[in-house]
C-alpha positions in Angstrom: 5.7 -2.2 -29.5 3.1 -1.9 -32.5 -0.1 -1.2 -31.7 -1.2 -4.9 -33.0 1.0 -6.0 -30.8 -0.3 -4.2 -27.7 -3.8 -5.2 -28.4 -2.8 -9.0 -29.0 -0.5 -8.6 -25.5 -3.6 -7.2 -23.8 -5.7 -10.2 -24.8 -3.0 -12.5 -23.5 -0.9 -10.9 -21.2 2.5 -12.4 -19.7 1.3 -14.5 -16.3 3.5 -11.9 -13.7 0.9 -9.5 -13.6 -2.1 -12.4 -12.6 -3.7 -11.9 -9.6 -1.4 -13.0 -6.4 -3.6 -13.9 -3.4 -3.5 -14.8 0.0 -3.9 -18.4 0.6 -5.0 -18.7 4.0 -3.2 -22.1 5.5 -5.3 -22.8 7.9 -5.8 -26.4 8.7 -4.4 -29.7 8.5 -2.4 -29.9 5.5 -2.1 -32.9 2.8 0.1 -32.6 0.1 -2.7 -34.2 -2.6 -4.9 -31.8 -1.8 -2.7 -28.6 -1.9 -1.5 -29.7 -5.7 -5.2 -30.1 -6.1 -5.7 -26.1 -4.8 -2.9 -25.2 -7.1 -3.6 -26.8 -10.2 -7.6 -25.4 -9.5 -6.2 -21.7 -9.1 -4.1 -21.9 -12.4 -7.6 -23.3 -14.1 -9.2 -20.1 -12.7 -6.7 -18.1 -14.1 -4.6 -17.4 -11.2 -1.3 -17.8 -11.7 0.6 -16.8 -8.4 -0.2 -16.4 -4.5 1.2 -15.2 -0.9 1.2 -18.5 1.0 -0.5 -17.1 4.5 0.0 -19.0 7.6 -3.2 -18.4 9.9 -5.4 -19.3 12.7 -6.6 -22.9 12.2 -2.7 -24.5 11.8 -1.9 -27.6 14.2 0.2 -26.7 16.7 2.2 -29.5 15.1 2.6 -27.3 12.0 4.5 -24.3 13.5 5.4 -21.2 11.6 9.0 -22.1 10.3 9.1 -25.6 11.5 10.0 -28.0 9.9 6.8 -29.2 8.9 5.6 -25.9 7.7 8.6 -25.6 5.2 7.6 -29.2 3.8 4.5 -27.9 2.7 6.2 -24.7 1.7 8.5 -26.5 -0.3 5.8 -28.6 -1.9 3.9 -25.3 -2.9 7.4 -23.8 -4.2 7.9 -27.2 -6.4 4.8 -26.9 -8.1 4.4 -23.2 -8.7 8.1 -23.5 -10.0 7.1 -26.5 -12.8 3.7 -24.4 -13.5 5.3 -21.0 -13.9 3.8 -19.8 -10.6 5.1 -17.1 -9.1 5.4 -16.9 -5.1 5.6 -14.2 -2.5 6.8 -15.4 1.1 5.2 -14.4 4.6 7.0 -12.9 6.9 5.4 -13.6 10.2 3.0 -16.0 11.4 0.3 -14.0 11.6 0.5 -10.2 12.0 2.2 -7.8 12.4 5.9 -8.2 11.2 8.9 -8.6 13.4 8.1 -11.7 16.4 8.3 -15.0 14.2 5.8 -16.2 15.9 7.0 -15.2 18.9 10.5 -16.7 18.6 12.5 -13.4 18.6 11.3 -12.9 22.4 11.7 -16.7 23.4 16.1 -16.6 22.2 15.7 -13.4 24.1 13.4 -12.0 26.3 14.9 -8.6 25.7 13.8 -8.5 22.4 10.1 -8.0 23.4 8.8 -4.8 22.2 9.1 -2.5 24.3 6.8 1.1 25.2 7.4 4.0 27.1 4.7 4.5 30.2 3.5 7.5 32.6 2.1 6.1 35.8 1.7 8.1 39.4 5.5 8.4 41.1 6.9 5.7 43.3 3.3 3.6 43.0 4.6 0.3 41.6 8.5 -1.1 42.5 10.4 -0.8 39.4 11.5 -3.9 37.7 14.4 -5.6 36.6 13.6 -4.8 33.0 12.6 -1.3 33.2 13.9 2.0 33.7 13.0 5.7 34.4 13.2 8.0 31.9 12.0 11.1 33.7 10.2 12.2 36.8 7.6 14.8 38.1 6.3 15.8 41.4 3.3 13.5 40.2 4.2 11.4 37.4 7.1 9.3 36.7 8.2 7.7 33.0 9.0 4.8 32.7 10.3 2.2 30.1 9.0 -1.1 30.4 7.4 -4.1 27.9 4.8 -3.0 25.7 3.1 -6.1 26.3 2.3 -6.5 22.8 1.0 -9.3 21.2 0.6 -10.9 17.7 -1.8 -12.6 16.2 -1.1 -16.6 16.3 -1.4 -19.2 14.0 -3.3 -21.6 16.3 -6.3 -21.6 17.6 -5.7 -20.3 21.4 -2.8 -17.9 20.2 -5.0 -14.9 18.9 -4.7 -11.7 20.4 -6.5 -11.7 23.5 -5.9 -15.0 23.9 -3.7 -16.9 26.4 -1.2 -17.9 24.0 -0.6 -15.1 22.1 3.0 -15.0 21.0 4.8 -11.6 22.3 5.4 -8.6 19.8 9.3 -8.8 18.9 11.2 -4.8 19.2 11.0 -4.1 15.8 12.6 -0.5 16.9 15.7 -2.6 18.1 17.8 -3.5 15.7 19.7 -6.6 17.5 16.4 -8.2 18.2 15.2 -7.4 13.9 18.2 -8.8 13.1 17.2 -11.9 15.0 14.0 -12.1 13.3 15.3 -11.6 9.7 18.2 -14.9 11.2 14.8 -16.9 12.0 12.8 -15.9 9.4 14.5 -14.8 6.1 17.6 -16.5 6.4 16.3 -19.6 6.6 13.7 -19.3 3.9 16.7 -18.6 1.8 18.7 -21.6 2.8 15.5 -23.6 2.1 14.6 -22.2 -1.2 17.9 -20.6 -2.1 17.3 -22.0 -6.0 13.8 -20.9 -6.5 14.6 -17.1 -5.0 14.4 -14.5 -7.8 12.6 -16.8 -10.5 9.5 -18.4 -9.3 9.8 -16.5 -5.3 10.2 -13.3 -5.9 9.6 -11.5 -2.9 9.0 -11.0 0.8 5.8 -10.2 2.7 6.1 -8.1 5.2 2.8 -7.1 6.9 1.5 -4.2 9.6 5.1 -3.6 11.5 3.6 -2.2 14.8 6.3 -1.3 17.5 3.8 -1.8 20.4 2.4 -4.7 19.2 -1.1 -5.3 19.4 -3.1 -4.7 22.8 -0.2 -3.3 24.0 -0.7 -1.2 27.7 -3.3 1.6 27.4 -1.6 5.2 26.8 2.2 3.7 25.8 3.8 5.0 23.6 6.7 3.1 21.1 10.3 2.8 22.4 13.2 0.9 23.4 17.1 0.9 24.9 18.4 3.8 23.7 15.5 5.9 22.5 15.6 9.4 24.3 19.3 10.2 22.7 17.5 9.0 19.2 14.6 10.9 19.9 16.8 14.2 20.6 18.6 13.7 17.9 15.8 13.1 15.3 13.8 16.6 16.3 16.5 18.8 17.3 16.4 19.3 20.7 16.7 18.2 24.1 13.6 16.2 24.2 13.4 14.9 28.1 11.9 18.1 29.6 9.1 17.5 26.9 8.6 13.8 27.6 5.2 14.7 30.0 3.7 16.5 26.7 2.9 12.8 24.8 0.3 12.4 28.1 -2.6 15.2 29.3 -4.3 17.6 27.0 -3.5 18.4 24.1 -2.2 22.4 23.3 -0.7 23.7 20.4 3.0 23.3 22.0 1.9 19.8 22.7 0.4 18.7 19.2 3.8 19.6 17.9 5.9 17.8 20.4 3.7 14.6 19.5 4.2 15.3 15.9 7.9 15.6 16.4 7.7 12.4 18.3 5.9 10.5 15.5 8.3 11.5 13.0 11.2 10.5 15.2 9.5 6.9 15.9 9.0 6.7 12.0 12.5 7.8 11.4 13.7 4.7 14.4 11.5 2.4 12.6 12.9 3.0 9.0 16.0 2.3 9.8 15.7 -0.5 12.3 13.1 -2.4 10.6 12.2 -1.4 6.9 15.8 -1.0 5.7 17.4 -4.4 6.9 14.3 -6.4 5.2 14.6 -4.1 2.4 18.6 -4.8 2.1 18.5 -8.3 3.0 15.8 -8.9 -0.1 17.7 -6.6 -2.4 21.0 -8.6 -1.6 18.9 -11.9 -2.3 17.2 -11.1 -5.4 13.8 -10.3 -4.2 11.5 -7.4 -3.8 10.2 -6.4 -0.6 6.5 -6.0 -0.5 3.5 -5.3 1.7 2.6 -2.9 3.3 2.7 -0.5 6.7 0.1 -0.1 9.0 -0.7 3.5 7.8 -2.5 4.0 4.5 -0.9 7.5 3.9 2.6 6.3 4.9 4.1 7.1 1.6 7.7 7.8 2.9 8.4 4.2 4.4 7.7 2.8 0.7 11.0 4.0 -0.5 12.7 0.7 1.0 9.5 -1.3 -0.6 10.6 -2.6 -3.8 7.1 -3.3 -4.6 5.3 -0.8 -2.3 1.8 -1.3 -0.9 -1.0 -0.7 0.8 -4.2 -2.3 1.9 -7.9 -1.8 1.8 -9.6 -3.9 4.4 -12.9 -3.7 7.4 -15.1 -1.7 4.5 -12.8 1.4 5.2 -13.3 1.7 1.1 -16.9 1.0 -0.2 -18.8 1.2 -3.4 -20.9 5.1 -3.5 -19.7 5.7 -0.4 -17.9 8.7 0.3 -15.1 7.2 2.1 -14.1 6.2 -1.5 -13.0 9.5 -1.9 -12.1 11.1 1.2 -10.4 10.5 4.5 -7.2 8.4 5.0 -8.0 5.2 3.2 -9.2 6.9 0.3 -5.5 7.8 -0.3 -4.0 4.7 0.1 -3.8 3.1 -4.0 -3.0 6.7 -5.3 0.2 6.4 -2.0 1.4 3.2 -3.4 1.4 3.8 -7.2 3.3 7.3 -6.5 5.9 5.5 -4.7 6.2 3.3 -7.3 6.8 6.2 -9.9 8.9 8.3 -7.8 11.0 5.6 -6.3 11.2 4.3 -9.8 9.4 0.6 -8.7 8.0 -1.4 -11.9 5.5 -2.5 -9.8 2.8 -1.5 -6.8 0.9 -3.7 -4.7 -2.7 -3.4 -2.6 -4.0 -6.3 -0.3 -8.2 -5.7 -1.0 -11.0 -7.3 0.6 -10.0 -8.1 3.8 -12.5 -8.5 6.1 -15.5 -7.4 4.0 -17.8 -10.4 5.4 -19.8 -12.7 3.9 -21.7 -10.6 2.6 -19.6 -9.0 0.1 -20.9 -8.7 -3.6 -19.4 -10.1 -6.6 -20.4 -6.6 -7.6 -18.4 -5.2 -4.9 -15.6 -6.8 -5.8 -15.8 -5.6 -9.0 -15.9 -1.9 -8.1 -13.5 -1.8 -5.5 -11.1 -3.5 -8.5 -11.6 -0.6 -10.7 -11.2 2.1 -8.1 -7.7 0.2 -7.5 -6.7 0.2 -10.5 -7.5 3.2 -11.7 -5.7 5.0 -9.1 -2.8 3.0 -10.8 -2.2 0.1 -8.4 -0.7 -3.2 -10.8 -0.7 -5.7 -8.3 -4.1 -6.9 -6.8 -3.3 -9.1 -3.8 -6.8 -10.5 -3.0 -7.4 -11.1 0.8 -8.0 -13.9 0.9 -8.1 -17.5 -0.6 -9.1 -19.8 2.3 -7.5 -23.5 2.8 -10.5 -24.6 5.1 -13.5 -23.2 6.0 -14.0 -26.0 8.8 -15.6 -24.5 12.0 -14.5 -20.8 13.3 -12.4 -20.5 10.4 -14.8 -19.5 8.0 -15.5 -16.1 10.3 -11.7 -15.4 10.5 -11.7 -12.0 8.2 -14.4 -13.4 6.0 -14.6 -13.8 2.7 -13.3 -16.3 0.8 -12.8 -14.5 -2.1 -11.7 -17.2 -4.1 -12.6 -21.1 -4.2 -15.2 -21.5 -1.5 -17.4 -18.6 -3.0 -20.5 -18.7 -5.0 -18.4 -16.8 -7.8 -15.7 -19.4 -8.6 -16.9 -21.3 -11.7 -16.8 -17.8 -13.2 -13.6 -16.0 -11.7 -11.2 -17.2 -14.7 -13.4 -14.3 -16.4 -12.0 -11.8 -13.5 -9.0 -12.5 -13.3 -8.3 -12.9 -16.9 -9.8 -9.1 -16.9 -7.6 -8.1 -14.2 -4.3 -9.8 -15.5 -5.2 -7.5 -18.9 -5.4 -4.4 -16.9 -2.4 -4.6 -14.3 -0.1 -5.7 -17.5 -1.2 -2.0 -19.2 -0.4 -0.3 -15.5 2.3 -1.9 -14.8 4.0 -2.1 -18.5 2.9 2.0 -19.4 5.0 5.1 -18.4 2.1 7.5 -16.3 1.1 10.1 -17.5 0.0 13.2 -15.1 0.8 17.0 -15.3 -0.4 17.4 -11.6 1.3 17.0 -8.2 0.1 17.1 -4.8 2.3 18.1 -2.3 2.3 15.1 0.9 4.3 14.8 4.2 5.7 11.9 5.0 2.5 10.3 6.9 -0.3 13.3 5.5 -1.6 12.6 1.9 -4.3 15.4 1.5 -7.4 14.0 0.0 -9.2 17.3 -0.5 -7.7 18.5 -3.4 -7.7 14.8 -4.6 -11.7 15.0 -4.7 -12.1 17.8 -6.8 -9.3 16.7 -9.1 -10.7 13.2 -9.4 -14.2 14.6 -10.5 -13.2 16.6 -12.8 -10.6 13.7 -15.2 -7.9 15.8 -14.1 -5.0 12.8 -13.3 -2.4 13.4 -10.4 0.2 12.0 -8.6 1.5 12.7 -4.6 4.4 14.1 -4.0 6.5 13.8 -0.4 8.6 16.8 1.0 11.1 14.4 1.4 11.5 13.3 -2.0 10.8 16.6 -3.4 13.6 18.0 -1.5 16.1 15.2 -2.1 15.1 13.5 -5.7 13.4 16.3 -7.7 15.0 18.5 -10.3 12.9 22.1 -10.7 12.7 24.7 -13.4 10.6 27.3 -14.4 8.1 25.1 -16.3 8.4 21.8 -14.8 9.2 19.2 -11.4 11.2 16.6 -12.6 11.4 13.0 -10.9 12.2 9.7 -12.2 10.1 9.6 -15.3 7.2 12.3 -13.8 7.0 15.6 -15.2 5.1 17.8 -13.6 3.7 21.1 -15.0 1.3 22.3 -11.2 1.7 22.0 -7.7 -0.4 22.3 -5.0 -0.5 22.7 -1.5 -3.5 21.3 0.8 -3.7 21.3 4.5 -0.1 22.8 5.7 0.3 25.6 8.0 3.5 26.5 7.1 6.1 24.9 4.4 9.7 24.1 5.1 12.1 27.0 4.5 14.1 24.0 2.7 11.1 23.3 0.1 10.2 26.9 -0.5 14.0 27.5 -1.3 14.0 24.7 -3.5 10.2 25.6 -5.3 11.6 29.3 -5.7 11.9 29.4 -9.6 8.6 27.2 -9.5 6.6 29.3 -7.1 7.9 32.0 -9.6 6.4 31.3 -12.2 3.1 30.7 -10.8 3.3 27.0 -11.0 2.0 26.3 -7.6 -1.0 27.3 -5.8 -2.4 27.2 -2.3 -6.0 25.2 -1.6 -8.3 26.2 1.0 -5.8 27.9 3.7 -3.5 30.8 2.3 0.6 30.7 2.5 2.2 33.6 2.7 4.9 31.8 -0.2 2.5 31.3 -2.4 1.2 33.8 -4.2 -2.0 31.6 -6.6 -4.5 30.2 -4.0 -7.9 28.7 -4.5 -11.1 28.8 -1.9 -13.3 26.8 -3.7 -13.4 23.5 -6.2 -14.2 25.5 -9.4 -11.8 28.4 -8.4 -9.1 25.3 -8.2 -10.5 23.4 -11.0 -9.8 26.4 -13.4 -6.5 27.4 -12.1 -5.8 23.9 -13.0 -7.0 23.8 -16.4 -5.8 27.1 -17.3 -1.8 26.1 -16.7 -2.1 22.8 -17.3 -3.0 21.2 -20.8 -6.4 19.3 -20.7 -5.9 15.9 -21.0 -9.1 14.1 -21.1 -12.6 16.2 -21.4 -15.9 14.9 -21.5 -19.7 16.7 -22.5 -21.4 16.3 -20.7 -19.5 16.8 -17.6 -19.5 13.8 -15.0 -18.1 13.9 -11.9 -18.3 10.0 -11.4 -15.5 8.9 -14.3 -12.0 8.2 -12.9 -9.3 7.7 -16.0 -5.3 6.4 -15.6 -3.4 7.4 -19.0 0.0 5.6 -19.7 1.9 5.3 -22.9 3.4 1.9 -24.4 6.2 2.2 -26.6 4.3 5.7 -27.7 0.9 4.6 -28.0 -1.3 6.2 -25.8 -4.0 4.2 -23.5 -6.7 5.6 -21.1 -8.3 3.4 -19.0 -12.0 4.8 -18.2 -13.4 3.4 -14.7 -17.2 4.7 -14.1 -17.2 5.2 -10.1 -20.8 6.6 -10.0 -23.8 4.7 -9.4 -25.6 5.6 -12.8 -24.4 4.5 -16.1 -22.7 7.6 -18.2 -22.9 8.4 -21.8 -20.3 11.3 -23.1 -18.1 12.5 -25.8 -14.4 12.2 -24.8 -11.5 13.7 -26.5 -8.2 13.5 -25.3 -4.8 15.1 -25.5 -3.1 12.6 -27.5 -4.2 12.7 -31.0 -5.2 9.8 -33.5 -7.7 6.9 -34.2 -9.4 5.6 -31.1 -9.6 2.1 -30.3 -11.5 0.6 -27.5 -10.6 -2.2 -25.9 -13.4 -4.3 -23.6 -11.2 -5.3 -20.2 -13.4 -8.1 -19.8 -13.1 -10.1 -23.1 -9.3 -8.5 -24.2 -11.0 -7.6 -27.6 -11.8 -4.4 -29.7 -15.4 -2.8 -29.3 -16.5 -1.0 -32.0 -18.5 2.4 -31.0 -20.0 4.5 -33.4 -19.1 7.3 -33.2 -15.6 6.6 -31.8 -15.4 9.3 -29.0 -18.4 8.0 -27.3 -17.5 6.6 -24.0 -20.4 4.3 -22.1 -20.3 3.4 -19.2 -22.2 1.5 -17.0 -21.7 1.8 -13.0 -18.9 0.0 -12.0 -17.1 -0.9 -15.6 -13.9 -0.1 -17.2 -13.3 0.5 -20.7 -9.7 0.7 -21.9 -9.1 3.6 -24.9 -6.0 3.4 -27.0 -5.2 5.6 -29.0 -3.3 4.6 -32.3 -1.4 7.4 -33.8 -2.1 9.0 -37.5 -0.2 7.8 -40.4 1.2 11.7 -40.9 1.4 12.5 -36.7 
C-alpha cells in the first residue's frame, strides 16, 4: 500500500473497525423504533454493535425466547442490508454459562457448584452434597455455590428474589448444555448471517461461583479433587484445610496452586468448547474474563479482551498506570500478537455514572488505543432510560447523552485509528515477562514514561510458542531484542533452560528483586531505563523529555506510523525523531487529514490528544 493510499484509507477507513457498542435492550421493544435506533447509529457513524439483553426486558421477552430472537432477527436483517456488523450475547445478563438460568432448570445438577469448610457434623449433609475431607474440627464439604446471575427483568438482579442460578461452568456436561441453549440455537436462527454480517460471540465475566455465592467457597464441582491433584502435582486432599485460616508461606502456595488448577478446569471446560464451537461456525469468540491480567485464557479468544469499568482506569490518576487494571489493554493487544489475532477488543466506560466527561471519554480512548487495543466496545448504548433503568451502570454513552449530535466526529476519529492498529504489524523491541494471571505493571511505568514501547509476554507461551537466539525472542510476528523480569521469586527451571542462550548474552535483566539466573539487574527506573536503551535501539526520543507521551508504532505495507497520545494533564511541545527514517507526515485523528507543522519533528500536544506520525520513506532509502 502506497503511502497516498494509506493516508486516503485513514480518512475513510473500511466500516469493520467502527466502533461496536453495547445496546442495552432494556424495555419493551417495537420494531419501528429499533430500525429507527439503527439507522440513527449508522448517521452517527457507528456501524456495528453487541445487542445486550438487560434489566428492564418484559418478562414476556425472555432471553432466547421466541420473542427475543424476533427482535434479534429484525436487528440481524437490517444490519445485514446496511453493512452492519453484529456480535451475539451469550447470557442474559452476566456472567457467562446459566442462559438465564436455563442450564440449572433442564438440570438442577448443573448449578454451580463450591467447595465449603463448616464445623464437623453441625448441619445433616444433603442429598446433593458430599465430603471431601474431615478434621477433628472442620469438615469439607461440596455443595451449591448458590451463585446467582444477573437477570434480565426487573426482580431477577442479584440479590433479588428471582435471580436466575449460576450454571457449573467447570462442568463440562452442564457447558455443553448451555452452548445447546444458547449457541446452537442462535445458529439455527441466523445460520445465513454467521461469518458475514454476525461475526462473533460474546462471552462475558465466566465466574464458577457465580455471583453472591456462599461466603469463603471456593470454585468446584463432581470430580474436582482428582483434577486438582492432577493439575499441581500432588496429592492435594491433606492440603485441602490450607484454602481456609491464615495465611503462611506453605499456604500462599497451596492457594496459588489451587488457582492455577481452577484456571486450568475452567479453560478447558468452558473457554475451549465456546472457542471450538465459534471457530467450527465461522465466528470469533470475544469478550472477556473476569480478571484484567488473565492473559493466558485469551489464547481460545479469537478476538481477545478485556474491560475497563467502575472508574478502575481514570484520567491523571495513577491507577492509569499501575495496579491490575492498568494492565488490562496492553493484556489484550499482546494476546492478539502472540496468539497471532487480527484483532483485540476492550468493553470501556462501564459504569462511570452520569457524570462522566465527554472529555473523559476522550482520554480513556487514547489510553486504549495506544496500548494497542483495535476494537472499542463502548459500554453502553441504552434502549430506554424509562425509570431505574437510567441508573443501571450509567452512562449512556451514546444516543441519550448531551454529546450525540456531535459523536459522528468520535467515532469517525476512532474508526481512523483502530483501522491503523488493527491493519499495522507492531513494532516493539521490549518484552515483559507475565504469568498466566500476573502482568507486572512496575516495569510497565517506567517504560511507558520514558516512549520505550513493549509487549507482555506469558511463561506459557514463552515456553511453548517462542523461538530464542542469541539476539532475539521470536513469536508470531514479534521480535524481541530485551527481557525483563518483574515481581517473581523464582523462574521455572523450564524457562531458564529455554532463555539460556538469551540470558547469555545479557539479553534479560532482573527489576527490583535479584535472580540468582540472571546476571543484569536494575534497582531503580533510570538504572532500568539505561539498561534498556543501551541494548535496545531507540525508537522514538523526544527533547525535552516528557514523561506524559504514550506512542504505538506499526508498519503498513513498510511505511512506518506512530501514533502520539499525550496522557499528561499539560499540553507538550518537543522535538521527536524516530527510528525509521524519512519525510514525516502528520496526520490529525480527528479530521483524517494532513497537518502541516513547521518544522516537521515538532510534536504538540495538548492533554488528552492524539496525533498520528507517518513516516514516508526517502526516494534513495
Amino acid at each position: 500500500m502506497e503511502k497516498d493510499l494509506i493516508i486516503k484509507t485513514f480518512k475513510e477507513p473500511p466500516r469493520e473497525y467502527s466502533l461496536m457498542p453495547f445496546w442495552f435492550l432494556n424495555d419493551e421493544l417495537e420494531e419501528e423504533k429499533i430500525q429507527k435506533y439503527l439507522t440513527d447509529f449508522i448517521n452517527h457513524g457507528v456501524y456495528g454493535l453487541v445487542p445486550h439483553p438487560r434489566i428492564g426486558l418484559p418478562r414476556t421477552i425472555g432471553f432466547m425466547s421466541e420473542r427475543w430472537l424476533y427482535f434479534l432477527r429484525i436487528i440481524i436483517e437490517f444490519a445485514h442490508k446496511q453493512d452492519m456488523k453484529i456480535i451475539l450475547y451469550d447470557e442474559g445478563m452476566y456472567p457467562s454459562g446459566s442462559c438465564a438460568g436455563k442450564v440449572v432448570e433442564n438440570n438442577p445438577k448443573y448449578a454451580a457448584r463450591a467447595l465449603i469448610r463448616r464445623k464437623k457434623d453441625s448441619i445433616p449433609l444433603k442429598d446433593d452434597e458430599e465430603i471431601i475431607f474431615t478434621t477433628d474440627e472442620y469438615e469439607y464439604v461440596h455443595t451449591q455455590s448458590m451463585g446467582k446471575i444477573r437477570g434480565v427483568h426487573f426482580g431477577t438482579d442479584d440479590g433479588e428474589p428471582d435471580a436466575p442460578p449460576a450454571g457449573d461452568i467447570l462442568n463440562l456436561e452442564a457447558v455443553a448444555l448451555f452452548i445447546q441453549l444458547v449457541h446452537e440455537r442462535y445458529y439455527s436462527e441466523f445460520k445465513k448471517y454467521f461469518g458475514n454480517t454476525v461475526i462473533g460471540i460474546f462471552t462475558d465475566e465466566p465466574n464458577p461461583l457465580g455471583r453472591r455465592a456462599i461466603k469463603d467457597a471456593v470454585p468446584w464441582t463432581w470430580g474436582m479433587l482428582d483434577f486438582v491433584s492432577n493439575a499441581v502435582w500432588y496429592d492435594f486432599k491433606p492440603f485441602i484445610p490450607m484454602l481456609w485460616g491464615e495465611e503462611t508461606a506453605e499456604s500462599q502456595k497451596v492457594r496459588q496452586d489451587f488457582s492455577n488448577a481452577v484456571q486450568k478446569r475452567l479453560e478447558q471446560s468452558f473457554y475451549k468448547p465456546c472457542s471450538d464451537w465459534c471457530e467450527s461456525h465461522g465466528v470469533a469468540l470475544t469478550g472477556h474474563p473476569s480478571s484484567p491480567m488473565d492473559i493466558h485464557t485469551l489464547k481460545y479468544f479469537h478476538i481477545p479482551g478485556q474491560d475497563i469499568v467502575w472508574r478502575w482506569v481514570e484520567p491523571f490518576n495513577v491507577n492509569s498506570i499501575e495496579g491490575p487494571e492498568s494492565t488490562g489493554p496492553k493484556c489484550s493487544a499482546s494476546a492478539k500478537l502472540h496468539y497471532n489475532r487480527k484483532r483485540n477488543m476492550n468493553e470501556c466506560f462501564g459504569a462511570y455514572g452520569w457524570n462522566f466527561k465527554y472529555e473523559e471519554m476522550e482520554w480513556l480512548t487514547g489510553w486504549l488505543l495506544v496500548r494497542g487495543v483495535d476494537l472499542l466496545v463502548p459500554h453502553a448504548f441504552y434502549y430506554s432510560i424509562e425509570g431505574s433503568r437510567k441508573d443501571e451502570r450509567p452512562p449512556d454513552v451514546g444516543p441519550h447523552n448531551v454529546w450525540w449530535d456531535n459523536y459522528k466526529n468520535y467515532a469517525d476519529k476512532c474508526r481512523r485509528l483502530c483501522w491503523f492498529i488493527g491493519e499495522g504489524t507492531p513494532v516493539a523491541d521490549v518484552a515483559i515477562l507475565a504469568d498466566v494471571n500476573h502482568l507486572p505493571w512496575n516495569t510497565a511505568r517506567v517504560l511507558f514514561e520514558n516512549q520505550i514501547d513493549f509487549f507482555y509476554l506469558d511463561m506459557e507461551t514463552l515456553l511453548n510458542s517462542a523461538t530464542i537466539s542469541n539476539d532475539y525472542i521470536q513469536i508470531a510476528s514479534m521480535k524481541y531484542s530485551l527481557l525483563i523480569v518483574d515481581g517473581f521469586e523464582k523462574i521455572p527451571l523450564e524457562i531458564t533452560q529455554k532463555l539460556e542462550p538469551f540470558i547469555k548474552a545479557e539479553r534479560v535483566i532482573s527489576y527490583k528483586k535479584t535472580l540468582s539466573e540472571i546476571k543484569n539487574h536494575a534497582n531503580t527506573p533510570t538504572e532500568l531505563t539505561e539498561y534498556v536503551r543501551k541494548n535496545v535501539s531507540i525508537d522514538v526520543l523526544l527533547y525535552p523529555p516528557t514523561t506524559s507521551i504514550r506512542y504505538h508504532h506499526a508498519v503498513i505495507d513498510g511505511i512506518h506510523g506512530y501514533l502520539f497520545f499525550n496522557e499528561g494533564k499539560d499540553n507538550v511541545q518537543a522535538k521527536v525523531s524516530t527510528r525509521a527514517r524519512g519525510k514525516y507526515i502528520w496526520l490529525d485523528p480527528a479530521s483524517g487529514d494532513a497537518k502541516p507543522i513547521t518544522p516537521s519533528n515538532n510534536l504538540i500536544l495538548k492533554s488528552g490528544e492524539m496525533v498520528l506520525l507517518l513516516v514516508s520513506p526517502y526516494k534513495n532509502s
